[in-house]
C-alpha positions in Angstrom: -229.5 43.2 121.3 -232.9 44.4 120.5 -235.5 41.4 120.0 -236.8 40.8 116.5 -240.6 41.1 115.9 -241.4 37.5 116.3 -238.9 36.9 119.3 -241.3 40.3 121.0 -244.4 38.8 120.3 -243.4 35.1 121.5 -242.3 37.2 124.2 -245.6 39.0 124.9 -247.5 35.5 124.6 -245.9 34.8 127.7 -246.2 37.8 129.4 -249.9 37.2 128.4 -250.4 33.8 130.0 -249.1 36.1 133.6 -251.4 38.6 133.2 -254.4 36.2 131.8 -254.3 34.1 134.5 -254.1 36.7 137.2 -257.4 38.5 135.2 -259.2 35.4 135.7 -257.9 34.5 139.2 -256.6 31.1 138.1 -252.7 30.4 139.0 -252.8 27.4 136.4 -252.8 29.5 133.7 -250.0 32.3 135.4 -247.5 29.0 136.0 -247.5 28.4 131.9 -245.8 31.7 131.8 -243.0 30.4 134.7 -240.0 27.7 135.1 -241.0 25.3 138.3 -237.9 27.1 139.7 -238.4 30.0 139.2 -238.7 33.1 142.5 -240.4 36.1 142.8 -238.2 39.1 144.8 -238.3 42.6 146.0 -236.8 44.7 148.7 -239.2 45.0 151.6 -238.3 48.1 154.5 -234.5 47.8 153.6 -234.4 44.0 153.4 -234.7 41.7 150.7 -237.6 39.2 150.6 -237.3 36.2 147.6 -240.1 33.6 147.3 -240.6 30.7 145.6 -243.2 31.6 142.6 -245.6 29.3 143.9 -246.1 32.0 146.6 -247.9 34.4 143.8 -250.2 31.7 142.8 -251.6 31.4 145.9 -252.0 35.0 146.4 -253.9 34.6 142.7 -256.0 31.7 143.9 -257.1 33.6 147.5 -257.3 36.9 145.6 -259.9 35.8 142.7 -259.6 37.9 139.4 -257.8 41.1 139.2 -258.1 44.1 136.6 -254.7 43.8 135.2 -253.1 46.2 132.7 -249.2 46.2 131.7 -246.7 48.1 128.9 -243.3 46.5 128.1 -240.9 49.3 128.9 -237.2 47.3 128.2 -236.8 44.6 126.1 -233.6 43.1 125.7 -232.4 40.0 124.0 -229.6 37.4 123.7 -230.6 34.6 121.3 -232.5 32.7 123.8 -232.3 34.8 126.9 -234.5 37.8 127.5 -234.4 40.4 130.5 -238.0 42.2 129.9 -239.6 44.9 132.1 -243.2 46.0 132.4 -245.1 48.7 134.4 -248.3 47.2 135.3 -251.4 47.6 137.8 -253.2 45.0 139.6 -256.3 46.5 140.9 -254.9 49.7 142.1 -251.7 48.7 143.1 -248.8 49.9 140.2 -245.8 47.9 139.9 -242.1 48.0 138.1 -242.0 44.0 137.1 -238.4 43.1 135.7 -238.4 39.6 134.7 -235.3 37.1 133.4 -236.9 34.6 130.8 -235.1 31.9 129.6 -236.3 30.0 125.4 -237.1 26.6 126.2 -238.9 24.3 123.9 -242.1 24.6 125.0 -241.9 28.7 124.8 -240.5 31.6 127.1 -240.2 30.9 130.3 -239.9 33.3 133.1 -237.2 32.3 135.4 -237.2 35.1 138.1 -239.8 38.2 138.7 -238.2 41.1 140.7 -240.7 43.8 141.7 -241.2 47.1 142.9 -244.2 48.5 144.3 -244.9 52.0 143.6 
């Protein structure tokens, strides 16, 4: 099901607080956008690697700001369940981010991020 304008831009706030966050190298603004459970996972020399999402904030916290860009490419919808991906860049590095996002009362949340480095 295709997401209605409001459910895509509540969307995008929270694709927003990710990206923000990483811009300004500050990881307390990236975990708004993230369940405490959530994992971060992508397929490294054949073999799958899965993280806890704390993982990235660190790398955002050692790292310092980044130049971040992204465009939604999918965006699909299920009352309050999303699956969302994004081509983005951080720095020079461009990325396929797919991301499962769950409605909870306080706003999306993204519950997994599964990436692939181009």
């Amino acid at each position: 099901m295709e997401a209605t304008k409001e459910q895509r831009q509540e969307i995008i706030s929270t694709l927003e607080l990710y990206a923000n966050g990483a811009r300004k190298g500050n990881s307390k603004e990236t975990a708004m956008a993230f369940a405490e459970t959530a994992t971060m996972s992508w397929s490294e020399n054949g073999k799958l690697k899965s993280v806890p999402i704390q993982d990235m904030f660190k790398i955002i916290d050692e790292h310092g700001p980044f130049k971040v860009t992204y465009e939604i490419s999918s965006l699909k919808i299920a009352k309050d369940a999303a699956l969302v991906a994004i081509e983005s860049e951080f720095d020079q590095n461009r990325y396929t981010d797919m991301f499962t996002m769950v409605k909870t009362s306080e706003g999306w949340k993204i519950l997994s991020k599964v990436y692939h480095l181009k």
